[in-house]
N, C-alpha and C positions, 0 to 999 in steps of 0.2 A: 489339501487338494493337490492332485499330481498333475504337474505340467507340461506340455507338450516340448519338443525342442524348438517348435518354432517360435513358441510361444515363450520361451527363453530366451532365444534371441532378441526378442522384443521387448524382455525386460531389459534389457540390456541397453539398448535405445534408448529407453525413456527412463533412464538411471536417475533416482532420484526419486518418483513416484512412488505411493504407496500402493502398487499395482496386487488387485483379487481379478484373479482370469474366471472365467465360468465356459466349457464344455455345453458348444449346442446342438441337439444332435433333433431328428423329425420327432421323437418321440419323448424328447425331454428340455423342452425349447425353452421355460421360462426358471433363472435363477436366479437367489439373493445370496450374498454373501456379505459377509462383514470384515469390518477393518477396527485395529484398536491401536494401533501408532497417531500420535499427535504430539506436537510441542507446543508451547505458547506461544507467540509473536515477538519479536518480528518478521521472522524467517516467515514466508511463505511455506504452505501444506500442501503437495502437490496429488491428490487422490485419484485413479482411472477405474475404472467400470469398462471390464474387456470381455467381450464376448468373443467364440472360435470355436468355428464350423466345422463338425465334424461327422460323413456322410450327408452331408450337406451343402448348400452355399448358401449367401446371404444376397438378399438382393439390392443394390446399393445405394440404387437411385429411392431406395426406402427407410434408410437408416436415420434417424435420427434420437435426442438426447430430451430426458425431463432434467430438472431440480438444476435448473439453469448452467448443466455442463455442455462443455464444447466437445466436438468429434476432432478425436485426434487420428485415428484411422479408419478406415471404410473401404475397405477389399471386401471380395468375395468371399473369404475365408477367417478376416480378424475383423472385429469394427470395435473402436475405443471411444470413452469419452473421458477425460481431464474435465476436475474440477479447482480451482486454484481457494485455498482457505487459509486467514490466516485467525488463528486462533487468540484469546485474548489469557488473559489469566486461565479461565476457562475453555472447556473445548464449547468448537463451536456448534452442537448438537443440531440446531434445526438448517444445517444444511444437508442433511441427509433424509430419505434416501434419497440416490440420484439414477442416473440409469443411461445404457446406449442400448437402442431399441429396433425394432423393423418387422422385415415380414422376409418370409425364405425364398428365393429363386427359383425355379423351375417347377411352381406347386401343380401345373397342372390346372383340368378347369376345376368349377367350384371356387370358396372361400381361399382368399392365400392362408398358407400360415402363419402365424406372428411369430417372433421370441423375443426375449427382453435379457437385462443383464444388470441387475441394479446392485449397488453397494449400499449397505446400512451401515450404522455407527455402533460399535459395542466400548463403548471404550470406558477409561477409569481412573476418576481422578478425587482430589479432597479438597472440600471447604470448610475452614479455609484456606487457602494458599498460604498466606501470610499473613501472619498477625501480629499487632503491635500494643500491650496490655501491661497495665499499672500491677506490679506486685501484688499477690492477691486477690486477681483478679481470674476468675475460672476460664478457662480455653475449652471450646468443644468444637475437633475436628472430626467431620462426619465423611463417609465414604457416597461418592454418589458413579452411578452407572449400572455395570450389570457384572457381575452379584455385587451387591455393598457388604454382607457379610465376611469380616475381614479377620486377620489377628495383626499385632499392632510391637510397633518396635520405638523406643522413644530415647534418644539419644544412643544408640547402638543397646538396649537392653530391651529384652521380651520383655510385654506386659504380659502376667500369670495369674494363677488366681492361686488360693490358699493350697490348694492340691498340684500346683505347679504345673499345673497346666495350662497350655497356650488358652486367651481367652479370645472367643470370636464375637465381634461385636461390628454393628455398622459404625462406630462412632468411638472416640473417646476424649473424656475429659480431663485436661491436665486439671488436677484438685487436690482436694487434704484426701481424699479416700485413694486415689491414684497412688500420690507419694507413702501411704502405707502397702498398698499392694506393693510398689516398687522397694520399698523397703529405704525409703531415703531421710525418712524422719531422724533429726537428730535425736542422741541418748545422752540426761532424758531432753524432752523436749520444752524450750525457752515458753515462757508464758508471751503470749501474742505472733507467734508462730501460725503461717499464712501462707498454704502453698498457693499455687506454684509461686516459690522462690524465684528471683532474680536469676536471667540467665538468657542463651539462644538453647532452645528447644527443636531436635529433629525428629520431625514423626513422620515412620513408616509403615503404611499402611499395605499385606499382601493378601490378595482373593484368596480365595479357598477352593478354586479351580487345582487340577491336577496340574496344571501349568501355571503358576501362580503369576499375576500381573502386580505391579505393585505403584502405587504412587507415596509423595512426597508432599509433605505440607513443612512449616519453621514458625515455630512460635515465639517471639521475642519479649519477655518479658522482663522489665526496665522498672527503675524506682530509682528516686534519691537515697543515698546513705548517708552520709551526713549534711546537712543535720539526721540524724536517724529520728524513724518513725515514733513520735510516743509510745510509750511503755517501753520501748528499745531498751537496754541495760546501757547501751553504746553512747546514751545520750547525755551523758553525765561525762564530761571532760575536765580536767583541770579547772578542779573545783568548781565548778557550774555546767549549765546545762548547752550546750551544743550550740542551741538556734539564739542563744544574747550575744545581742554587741553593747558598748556605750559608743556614745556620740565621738563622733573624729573630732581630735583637739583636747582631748581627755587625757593625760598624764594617761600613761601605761595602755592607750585605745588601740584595737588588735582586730584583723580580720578574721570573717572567719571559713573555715574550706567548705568550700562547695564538693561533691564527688557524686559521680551518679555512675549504676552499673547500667549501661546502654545495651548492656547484652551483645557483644563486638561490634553492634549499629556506630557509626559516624555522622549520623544526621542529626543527632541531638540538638538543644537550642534550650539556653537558658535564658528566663527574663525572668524582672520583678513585678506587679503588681501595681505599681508605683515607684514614681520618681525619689525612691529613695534609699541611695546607697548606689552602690556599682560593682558590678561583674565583670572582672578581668578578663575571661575570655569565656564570649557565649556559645561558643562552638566547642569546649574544651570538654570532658567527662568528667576532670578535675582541674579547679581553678578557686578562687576568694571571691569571699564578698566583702568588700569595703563599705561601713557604714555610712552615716550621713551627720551632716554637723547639729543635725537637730533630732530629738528621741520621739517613737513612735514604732510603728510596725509595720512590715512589709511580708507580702508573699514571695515567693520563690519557686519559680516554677518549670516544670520541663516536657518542651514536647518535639515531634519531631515532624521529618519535613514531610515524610514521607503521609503522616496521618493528619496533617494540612495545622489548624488551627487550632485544633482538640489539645489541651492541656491534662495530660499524662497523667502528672504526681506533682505537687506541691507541699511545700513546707511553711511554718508560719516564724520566721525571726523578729523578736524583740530588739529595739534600741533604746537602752537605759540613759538615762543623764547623767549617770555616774557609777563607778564600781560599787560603792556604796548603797546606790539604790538595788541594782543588782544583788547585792551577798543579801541586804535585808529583806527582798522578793525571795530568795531561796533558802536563809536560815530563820527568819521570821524572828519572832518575841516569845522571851520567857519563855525558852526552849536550850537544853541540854546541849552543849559544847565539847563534852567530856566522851570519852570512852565506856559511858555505863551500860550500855547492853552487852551481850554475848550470843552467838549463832555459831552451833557446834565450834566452842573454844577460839572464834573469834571476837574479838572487843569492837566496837563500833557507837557511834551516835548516829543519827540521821536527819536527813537535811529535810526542808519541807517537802510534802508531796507535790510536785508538777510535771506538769504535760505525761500523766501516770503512770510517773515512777517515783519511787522514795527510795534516794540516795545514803549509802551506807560510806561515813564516812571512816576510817580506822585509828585516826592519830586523834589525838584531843588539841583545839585549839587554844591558845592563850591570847591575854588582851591584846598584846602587842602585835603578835604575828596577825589578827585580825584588821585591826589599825592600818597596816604594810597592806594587807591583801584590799581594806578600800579604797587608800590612795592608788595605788598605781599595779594593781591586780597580780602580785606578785609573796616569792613565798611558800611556803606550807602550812600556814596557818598556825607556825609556833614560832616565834621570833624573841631574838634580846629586847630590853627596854630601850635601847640606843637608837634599835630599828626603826623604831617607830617613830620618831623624830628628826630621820635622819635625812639632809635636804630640807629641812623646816627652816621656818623663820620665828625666833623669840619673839613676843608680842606682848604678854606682861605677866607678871608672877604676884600670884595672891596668897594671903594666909589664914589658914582657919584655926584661931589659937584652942590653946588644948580645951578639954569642956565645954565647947561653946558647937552649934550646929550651920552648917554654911548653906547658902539659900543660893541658887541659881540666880536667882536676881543681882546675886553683887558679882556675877561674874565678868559682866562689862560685855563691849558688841563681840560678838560672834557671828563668823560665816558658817554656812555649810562647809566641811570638810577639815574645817579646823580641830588640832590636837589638844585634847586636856588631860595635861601628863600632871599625876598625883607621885608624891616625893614624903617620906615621912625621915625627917634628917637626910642623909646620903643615902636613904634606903630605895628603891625605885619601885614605889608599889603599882601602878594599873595607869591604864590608857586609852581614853575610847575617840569616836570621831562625831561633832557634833553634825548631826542630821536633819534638824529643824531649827536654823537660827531665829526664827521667830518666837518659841516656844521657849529656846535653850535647850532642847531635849539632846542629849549624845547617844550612840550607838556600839555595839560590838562585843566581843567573847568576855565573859565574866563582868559585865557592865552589871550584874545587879548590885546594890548595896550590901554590904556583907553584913549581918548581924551573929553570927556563928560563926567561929574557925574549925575546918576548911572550909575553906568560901564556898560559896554557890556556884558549880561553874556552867551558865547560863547565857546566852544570848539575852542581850537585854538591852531597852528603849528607856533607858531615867533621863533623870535632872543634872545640867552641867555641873559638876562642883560638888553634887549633895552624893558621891561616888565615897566621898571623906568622913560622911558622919558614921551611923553605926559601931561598929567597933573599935572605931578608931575617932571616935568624938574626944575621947581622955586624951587624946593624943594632938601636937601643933604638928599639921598636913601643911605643904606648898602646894598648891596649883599652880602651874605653869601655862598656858596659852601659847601652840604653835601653829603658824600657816603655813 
């Protein structure tokens, strides 16, 4: 619309406003015009509805405003009305239209004339504005106003379709079929694979006007990483699985890291489920969790300030009684310790399946180095004989003369965690950790009974002492006992 000079000058006054002028002339009295400038709140929206008389005058003593705007001027020549808006996240649509109104001067007898001068809202914006969603959780930001038919920009890159073409859409969804349009899928791609991935999201959305208007939405999408999600690959750490602890006061007992991507959000907030254990710092994106002196389980959870009370992503941490309980939850019974399998020319065994992943591990363990890895969680799973009693206390030495079979029963009391280190002369044959002193049962790498050389190299749940008979019955074995 072309504007007058006078009517220049008047924007000029009312600097600041989102001023549409309308031209009123006898024979073209009644206009609408639109406005699409808005911002959200707090800032006040200053909008004016100006009418200017042209061959004409206005009469003054008749001017008056609908859609609850004030008169900001009333000559014969200009009449204004200010609307004062402030806008929320959204614009604020049902304050429009508005209008500065009246009837012309000098009409003459008969009917006066009227005109009017109303502003409407054309304007363009997305919902949602802002969003705050758990890893894998779908986003659909939609276009509302006038056209919503849009094409779509998401972190600075075109969305296209297979012909690479801009696509026009009122709406789009951050998803697995997005991330292949956009071409973001890893190669190849990880089993449990969940877009939209962790991250902040900017989506620009532009009309398909000749003069293109565009708005802005931000999608936040946040998740814990460690502990990482089941089936993770990432979940498997130094020798066990991410989300174990044992009880604080446990020889060798270790926090373990919290890390969460907030997606650059700072409002984060971690808690537990229960009083048990503690979080270093609940505001932090990366901090510990310290266990609790007694075993059990706890949630671990994250959300933020901004979406109130809503619990985002949580994690589920175990607290064992002991490393021992732990290796035996992950390596299980009468199961393989050794390096027997192969995947494309790697060697590997595998630890039990949990939280749905089965752990590949590549070195084989020995009795000893498993011994070291229950007490005090340490190691590679393959140690000296020495290792494994080293820090013990002697507690007594039995013998099982040669030809004769040794019976757990004459092994005398036993604790949980105590060593039964087998010796044939200065020879230093095996070593496991008793697990159930009620029973006598012991535990750990190569703990089955041998009846064949090369032994059986197995995870394995026997009898204190009866570790001696088998192939080596013909043979006088010491048993040692250490704490």
């Amino acid at each position: 619309m072309k504007f007058s000079k006078i009517f220049l000058l008047l924007s000029i006054s009312i600097l600041g406003i989102n001023v549409i002028a309308a031209t009123i002339t006898r024979n073209d009295r009644h206009k609408t015009d639109y406005n699409t400038g808005w911002s959200p709140g707090p800032n006040v929206n200053m909008y004016a509805a100006v009418g200017q008389a042209q061959g004409c005058s206005f009469n003054t003593n008749a001017t008056y405003t609908t859609g609850g705007a004030e008169i900001r001027y009333n000559t014969s020549s200009i009449a204004s009305a200010e609307l004062a808006i402030i806008h929320t996240e959204y614009p604020a649509t049902g304050s429009f239209p508005f209008s500065v109104r009246g009837k012309l001067g000098g009409s003459g007898g008969g009917t006066a004339l009227t005109w009017s001068a109303a502003l409407q809202q054309k304007f363009f914006w997305l919902t949602q504005a802002e969003s705050i969603v758990k890893a894998g959780t779908d986003v659909t930001v939609s276009a509302n106003g006038a056209p919503i038919e849009s094409t779509w920009i998401v972190n600075n890159k075109n969305w296209k379709d297979s012909d690479d073409d801009h696509v026009e859409a009122s709406s789009i969804v951050l998803n697995a079929s997005l991330w292949t349009d956009m071409e973001w899928n890893p190669d190849p791609v990880p089993d449990g694979f969940d877009p939209p991935t962790a991250g902040r999201y900017t989506i620009t959305a532009y009309t398909t006007e000749d003069v293109a208007r565009s708005a802005e939405a931000i999608a936040y999408v946040v998740e814990i990483t460690s502990p990482a999600k089941n089936g993770s690959s990432n979940k498997w750490v130094s020798d066990r699985y991410d989300c174990q602890a044992v009880k604080s006061g446990t020889t060798g007992s270790y926090n373990l890291g919290v890390v969460g991507n907030w997606a650059t959000r700072s409002d984060g907030q971690w808690s537990l489920s229960a009083a048990k254990g503690t979080i270093a710092s609940a505001t932090s994106s990366s901090t510990t969790y310290s266990p609790p002196a007694t075993e059990g389980s706890v949630d671990l959870r994250l959300k933020f300030t901004a979406t109130g009370s809503e619990i985002l992503d949580t994690r589920s941490i175990t607290i064992f009684k002991d490393h021992l309980a732990r290796d035996y939850f992950n390596f299980g019974h009468d199961r393989s310790c050794e390096t027997d399998k192969t995947d494309d020319g790697v060697k590997f065994w595998e630890a039990e399946t949990k939280y749905g992943l089965t752990p590949r591990i590549t070195s084989a363990w020995n009795c000893f180095g498993s011994v070291v890895h229950a007490y005090n969680n340490t190691g590679n799973g393959y140690s000296g004989a020495d290792d494994s009693i080293s820090g013990r206390t002697w507690i007594r030495t039995l013998t099982k003369p040669a030809n004769q079979t040794f019976s757990s029963n004459n092994i005398g009391s036993i604790q949980r965690g105590d060593v039964i280190f087998y010796k044939m002369g200065s020879l230093k044959l095996h070593a496991s950790t008793v697990i159930d002193a009620t029973n006598k049962n012991t535990y750990g790498a190569n703990n089955k009974t041998p009846t064949v050389l090369p032994w059986t190299w197995k995870w394995y749940k026997g009898n204190a002492g009866e570790w001696a008979n088998g192939i080596y019955k013909v043979h006088e074995i010491t048993i040692e006992v250490y704490r």
